[in-house]
MITORKOL-730397 format. One line per field, with one value per residue: x, y, z of N, C-alpha, C in turn; residue in one letter. Coordinates in Angstrom, 1 decimal. Example, Ala and Ser with C-alpha at 12.3 -4.5 7.8 and 13.67 -1.06 7.14 Angstrom:
residues 2
n.px: c(13.2;12.8)
n.py: c(-5.7;-2.2)
n.pz: c(7.8;7.1)
ca.px: c(12.3;13.7)
ca.py: c(-4.5;-1.1)
ca.pz: c(7.8;7.1)
c.px: c(13.2;12.9)
c.py: c(-3.3;0.0)
c.pz: c(7.8;7.9)
code: c(A;S)
***
This chain:
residues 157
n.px: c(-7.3;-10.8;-13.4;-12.6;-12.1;-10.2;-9.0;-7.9;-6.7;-3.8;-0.6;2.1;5.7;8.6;11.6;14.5;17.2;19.6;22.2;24.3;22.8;23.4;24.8;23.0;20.9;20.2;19.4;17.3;15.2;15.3;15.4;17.5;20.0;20.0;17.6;16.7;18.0;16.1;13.8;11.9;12.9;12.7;12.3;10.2;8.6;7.2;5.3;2.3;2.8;2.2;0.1;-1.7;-1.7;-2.2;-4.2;-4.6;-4.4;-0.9;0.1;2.2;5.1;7.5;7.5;9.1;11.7;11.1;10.1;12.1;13.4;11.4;11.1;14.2;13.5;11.5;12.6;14.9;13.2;12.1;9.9;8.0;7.6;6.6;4.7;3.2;1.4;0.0;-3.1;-2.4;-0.9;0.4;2.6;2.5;4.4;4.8;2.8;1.7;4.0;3.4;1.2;2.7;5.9;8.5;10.1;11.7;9.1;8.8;7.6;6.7;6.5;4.6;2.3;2.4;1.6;-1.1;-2.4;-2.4;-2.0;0.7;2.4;2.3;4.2;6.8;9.1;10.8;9.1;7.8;4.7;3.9;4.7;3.7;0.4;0.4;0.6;-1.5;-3.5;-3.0;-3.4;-6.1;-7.1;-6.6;-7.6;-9.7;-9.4;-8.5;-6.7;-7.7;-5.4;-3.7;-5.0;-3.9;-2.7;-2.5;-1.4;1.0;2.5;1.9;-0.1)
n.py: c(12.0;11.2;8.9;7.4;9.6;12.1;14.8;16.8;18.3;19.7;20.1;21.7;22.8;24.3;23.7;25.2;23.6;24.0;23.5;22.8;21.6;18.7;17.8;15.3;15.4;18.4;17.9;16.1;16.9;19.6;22.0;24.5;25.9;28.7;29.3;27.7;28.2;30.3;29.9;28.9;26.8;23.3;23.3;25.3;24.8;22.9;22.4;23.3;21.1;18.8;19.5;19.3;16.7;15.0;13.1;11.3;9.0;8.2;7.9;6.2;5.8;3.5;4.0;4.0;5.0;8.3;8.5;8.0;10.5;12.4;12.0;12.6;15.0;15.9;14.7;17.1;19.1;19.0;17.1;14.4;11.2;10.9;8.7;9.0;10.5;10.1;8.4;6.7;4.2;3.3;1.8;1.8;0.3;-2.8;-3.5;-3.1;-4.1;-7.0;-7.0;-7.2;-7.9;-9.7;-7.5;-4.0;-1.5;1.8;4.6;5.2;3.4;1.6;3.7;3.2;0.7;0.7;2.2;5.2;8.3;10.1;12.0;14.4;15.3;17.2;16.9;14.8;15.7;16.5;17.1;16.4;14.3;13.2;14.0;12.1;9.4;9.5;9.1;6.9;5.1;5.6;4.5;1.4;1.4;0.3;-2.4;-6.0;-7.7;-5.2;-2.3;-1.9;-4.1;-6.1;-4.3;-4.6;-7.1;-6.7;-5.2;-2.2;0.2)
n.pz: c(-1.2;-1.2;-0.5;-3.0;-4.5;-5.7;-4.0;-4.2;-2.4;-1.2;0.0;-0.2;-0.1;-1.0;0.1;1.7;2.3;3.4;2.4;-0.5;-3.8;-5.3;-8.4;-9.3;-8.2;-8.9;-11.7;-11.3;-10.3;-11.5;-9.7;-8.5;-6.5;-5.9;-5.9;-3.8;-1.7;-1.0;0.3;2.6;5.9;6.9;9.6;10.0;8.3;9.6;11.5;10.3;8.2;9.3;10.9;8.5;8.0;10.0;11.6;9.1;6.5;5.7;1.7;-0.1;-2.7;-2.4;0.2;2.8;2.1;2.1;4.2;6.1;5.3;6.2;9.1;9.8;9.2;11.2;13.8;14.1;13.9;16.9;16.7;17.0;15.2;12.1;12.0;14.5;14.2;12.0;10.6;9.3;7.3;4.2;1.7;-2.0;-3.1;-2.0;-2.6;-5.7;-6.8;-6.9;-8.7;-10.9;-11.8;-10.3;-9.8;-8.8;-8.6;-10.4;-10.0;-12.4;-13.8;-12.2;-13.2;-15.9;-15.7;-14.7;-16.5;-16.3;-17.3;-17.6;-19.4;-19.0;-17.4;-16.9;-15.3;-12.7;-9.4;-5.8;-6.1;-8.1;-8.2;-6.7;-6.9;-9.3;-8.0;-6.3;-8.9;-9.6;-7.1;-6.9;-9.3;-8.6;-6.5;-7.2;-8.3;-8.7;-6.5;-4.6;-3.3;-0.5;1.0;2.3;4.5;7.6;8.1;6.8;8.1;8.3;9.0)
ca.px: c(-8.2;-11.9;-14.2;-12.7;-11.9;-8.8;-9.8;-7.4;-6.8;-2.6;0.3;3.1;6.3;9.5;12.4;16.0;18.0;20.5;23.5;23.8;21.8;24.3;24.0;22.5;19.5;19.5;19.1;15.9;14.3;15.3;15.7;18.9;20.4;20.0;16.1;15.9;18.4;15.0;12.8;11.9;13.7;11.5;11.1;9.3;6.9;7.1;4.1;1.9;2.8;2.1;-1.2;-2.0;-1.2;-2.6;-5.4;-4.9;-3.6;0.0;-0.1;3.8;5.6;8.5;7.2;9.9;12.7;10.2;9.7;13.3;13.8;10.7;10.9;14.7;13.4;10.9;13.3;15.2;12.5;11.4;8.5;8.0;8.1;5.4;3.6;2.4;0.8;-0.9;-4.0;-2.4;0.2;0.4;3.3;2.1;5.3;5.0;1.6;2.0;5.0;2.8;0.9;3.3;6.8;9.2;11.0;10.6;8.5;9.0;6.4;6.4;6.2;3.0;1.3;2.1;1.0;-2.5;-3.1;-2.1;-1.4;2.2;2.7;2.5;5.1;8.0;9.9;10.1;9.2;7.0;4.0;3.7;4.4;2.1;-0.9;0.4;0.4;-2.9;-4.5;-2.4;-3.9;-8.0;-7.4;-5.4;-7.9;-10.8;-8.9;-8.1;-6.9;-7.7;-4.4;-3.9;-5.8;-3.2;-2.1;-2.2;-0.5;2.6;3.3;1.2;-1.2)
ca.py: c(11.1;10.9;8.2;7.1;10.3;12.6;16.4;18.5;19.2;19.6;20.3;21.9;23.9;24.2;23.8;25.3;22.1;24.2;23.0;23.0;20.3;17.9;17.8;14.6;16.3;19.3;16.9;14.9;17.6;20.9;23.2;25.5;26.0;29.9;29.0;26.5;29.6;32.1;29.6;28.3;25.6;22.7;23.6;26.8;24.4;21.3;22.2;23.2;20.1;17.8;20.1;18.6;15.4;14.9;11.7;11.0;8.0;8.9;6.8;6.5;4.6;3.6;5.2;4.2;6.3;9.3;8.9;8.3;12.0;12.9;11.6;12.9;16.6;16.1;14.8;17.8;20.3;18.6;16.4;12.7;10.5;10.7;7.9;9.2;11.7;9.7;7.9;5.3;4.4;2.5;1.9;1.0;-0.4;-4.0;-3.8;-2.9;-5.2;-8.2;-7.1;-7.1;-9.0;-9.6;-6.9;-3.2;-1.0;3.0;5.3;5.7;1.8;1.7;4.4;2.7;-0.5;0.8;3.3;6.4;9.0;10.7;12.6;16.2;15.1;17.6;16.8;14.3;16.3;15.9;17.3;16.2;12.9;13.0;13.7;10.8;8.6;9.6;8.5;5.6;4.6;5.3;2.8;0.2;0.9;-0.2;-3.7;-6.7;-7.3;-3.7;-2.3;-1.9;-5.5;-6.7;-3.2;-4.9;-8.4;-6.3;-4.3;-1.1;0.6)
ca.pz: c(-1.7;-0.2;-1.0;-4.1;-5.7;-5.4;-3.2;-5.1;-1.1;-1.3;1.0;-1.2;0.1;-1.6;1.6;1.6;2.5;3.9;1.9;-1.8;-4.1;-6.0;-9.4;-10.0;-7.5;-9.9;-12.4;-11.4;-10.0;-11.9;-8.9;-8.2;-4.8;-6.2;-5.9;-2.5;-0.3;-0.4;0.5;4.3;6.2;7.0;10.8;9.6;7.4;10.2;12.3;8.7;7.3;10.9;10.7;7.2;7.8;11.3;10.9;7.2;6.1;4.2;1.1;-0.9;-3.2;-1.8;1.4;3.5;2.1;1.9;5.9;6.5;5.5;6.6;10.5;10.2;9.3;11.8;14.5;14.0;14.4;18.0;16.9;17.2;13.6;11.1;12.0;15.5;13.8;10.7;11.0;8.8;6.4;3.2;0.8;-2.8;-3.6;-2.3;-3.5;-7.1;-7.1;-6.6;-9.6;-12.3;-12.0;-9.3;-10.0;-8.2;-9.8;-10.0;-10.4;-13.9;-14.5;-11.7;-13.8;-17.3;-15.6;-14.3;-17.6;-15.3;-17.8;-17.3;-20.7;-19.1;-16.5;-17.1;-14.1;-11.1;-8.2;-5.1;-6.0;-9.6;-8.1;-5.2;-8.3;-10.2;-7.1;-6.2;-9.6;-9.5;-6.0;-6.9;-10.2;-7.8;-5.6;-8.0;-9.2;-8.0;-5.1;-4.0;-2.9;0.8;1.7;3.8;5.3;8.7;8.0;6.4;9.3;7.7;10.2)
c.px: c(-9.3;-12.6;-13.8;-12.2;-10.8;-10.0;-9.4;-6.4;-5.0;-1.9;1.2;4.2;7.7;10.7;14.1;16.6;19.3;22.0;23.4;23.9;23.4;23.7;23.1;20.8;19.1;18.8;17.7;15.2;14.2;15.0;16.9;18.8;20.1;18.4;15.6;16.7;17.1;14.2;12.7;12.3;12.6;11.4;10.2;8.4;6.5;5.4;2.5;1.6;2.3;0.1;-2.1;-2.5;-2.0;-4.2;-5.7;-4.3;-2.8;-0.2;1.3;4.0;7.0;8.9;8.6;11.3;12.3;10.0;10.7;13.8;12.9;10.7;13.0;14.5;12.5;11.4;14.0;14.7;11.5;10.1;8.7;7.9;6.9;4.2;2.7;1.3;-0.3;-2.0;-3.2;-1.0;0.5;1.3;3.1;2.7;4.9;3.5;1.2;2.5;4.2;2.2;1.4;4.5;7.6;10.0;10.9;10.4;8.6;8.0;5.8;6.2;4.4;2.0;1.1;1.3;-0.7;-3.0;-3.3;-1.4;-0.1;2.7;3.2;3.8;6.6;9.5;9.8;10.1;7.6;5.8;3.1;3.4;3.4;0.7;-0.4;-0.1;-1.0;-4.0;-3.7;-3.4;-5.6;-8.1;-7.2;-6.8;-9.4;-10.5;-9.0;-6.9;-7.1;-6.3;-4.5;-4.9;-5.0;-2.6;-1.3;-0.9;0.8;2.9;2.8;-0.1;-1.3)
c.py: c(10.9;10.2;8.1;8.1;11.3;14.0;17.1;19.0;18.8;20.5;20.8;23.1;23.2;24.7;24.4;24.3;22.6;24.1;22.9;21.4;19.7;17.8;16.8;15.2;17.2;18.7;16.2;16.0;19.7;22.2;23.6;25.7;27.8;30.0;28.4;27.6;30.4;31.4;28.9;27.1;24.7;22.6;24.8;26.2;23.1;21.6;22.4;21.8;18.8;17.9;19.3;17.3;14.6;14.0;11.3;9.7;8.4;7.6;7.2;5.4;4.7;4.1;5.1;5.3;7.4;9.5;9.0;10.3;12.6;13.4;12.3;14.5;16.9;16.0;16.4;19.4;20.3;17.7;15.1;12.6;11.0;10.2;8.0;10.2;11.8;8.9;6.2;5.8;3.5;2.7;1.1;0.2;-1.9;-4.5;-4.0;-4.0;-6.6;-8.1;-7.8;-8.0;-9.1;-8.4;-5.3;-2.2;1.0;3.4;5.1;4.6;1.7;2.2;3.5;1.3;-0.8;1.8;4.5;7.1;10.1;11.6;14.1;16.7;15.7;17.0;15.7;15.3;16.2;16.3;16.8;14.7;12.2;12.6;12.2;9.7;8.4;9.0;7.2;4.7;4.6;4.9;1.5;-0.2;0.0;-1.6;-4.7;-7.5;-6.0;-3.4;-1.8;-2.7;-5.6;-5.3;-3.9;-5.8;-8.0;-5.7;-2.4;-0.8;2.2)
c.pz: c(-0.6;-0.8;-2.6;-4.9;-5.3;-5.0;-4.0;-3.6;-0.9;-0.3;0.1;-0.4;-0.1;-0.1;1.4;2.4;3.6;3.8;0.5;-2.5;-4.9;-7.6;-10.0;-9.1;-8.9;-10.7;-12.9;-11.4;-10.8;-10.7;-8.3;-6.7;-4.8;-5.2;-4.0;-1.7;-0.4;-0.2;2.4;4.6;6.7;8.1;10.5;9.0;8.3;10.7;11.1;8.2;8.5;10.6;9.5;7.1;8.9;10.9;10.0;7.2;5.0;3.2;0.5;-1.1;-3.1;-0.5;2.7;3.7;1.8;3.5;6.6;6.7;6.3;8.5;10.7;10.7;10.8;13.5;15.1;14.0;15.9;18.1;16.7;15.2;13.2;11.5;13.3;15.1;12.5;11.3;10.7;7.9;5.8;2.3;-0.2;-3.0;-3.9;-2.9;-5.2;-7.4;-7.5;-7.8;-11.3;-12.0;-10.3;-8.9;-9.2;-9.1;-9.6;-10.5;-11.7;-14.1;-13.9;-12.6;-15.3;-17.0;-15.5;-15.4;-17.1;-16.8;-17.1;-18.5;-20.0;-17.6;-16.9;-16.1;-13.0;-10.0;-7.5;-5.7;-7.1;-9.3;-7.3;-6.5;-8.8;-9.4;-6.4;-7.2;-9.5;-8.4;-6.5;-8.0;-9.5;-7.1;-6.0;-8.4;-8.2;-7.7;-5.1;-3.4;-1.6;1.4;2.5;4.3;6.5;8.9;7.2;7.4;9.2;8.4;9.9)
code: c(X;X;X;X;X;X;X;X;X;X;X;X;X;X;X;X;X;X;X;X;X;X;X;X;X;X;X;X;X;X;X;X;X;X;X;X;X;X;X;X;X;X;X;X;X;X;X;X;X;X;X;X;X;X;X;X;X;X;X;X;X;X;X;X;X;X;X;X;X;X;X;X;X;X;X;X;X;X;X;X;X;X;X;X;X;X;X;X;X;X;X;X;X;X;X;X;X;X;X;X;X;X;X;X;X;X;X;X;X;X;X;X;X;X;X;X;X;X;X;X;X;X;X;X;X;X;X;X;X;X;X;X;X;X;X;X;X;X;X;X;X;X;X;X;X;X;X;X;X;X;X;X;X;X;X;X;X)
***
């Protein structure tokens, strides 16, 4: 997202995990352990994805257990966390939240909340969700409150 409008400009690589998926994984995400063994381990996509990422502000819903794995993969391939490496970092979550009820809100609620279409959404998986998250964020960021006001005063830098 630049000035309001989504790039198109995407990061995407499918990781062998190194151990085989569970089936409630298969499940969400419709990918086979047949499928994630031929593909590269995420030190092979770490410095790529660092590359990418390197003075952006990450935006995620639920972003903390998305950096959990993230900063362990990253650990694990010699590099510091995530966030040395982002410009910034905003989790819609407690943002959203505040909109709508006490309650927490998963993607799919956010989008139905802000009139984010989701129809052509076969699957949860990152990249599908990333797009959704994206238009989610440049309506959010159009309303009121704007989402990411208090960034600072939550602990979001």
């Amino acid at each position: 997202i630049a000035f309001g409008r989504i790039t198109g400009n995407y990061f995407h690589a499918y990781i062998n995990p190194l151990q085989s998926m569970t089936r409630g994984a298969q499940a969400v995400h419709g990918l086979r352990d047949e499928f994630l063994a031929t593909q590269p381990t995420f030190c092979a996509i770490a410095q790529g994805l660092l590359f990418f990422l390197c003075r952006s502000t990450l935006v995620g819903h639920n972003l903390s257990f998305d950096l959990n794995f993230l900063d362990a993969g990253l650990a694990s391939a010699g590099f510091m966390p995530t966030a040395r490496y982002c410009h910034g970092v905003i989790d819609t979550m407690p943002h959203l939240a505040q909109r709508g009820s006490r309650r927490r809100f998963s993607l799919d609620s956010c989008c139905d909340m802000l009139g984010v279409r989701r129809e052509d959404r076969a699957r949860h998986g990152a990249l599908e969700d990333a797009v959704l998250l994206a238009e989610a964020f440049v309506v959010a960021k159009r309303t009121q409150p704007p989402i990411g006001y208090q960034c600072e005063t939550m602990g979001l830098h």
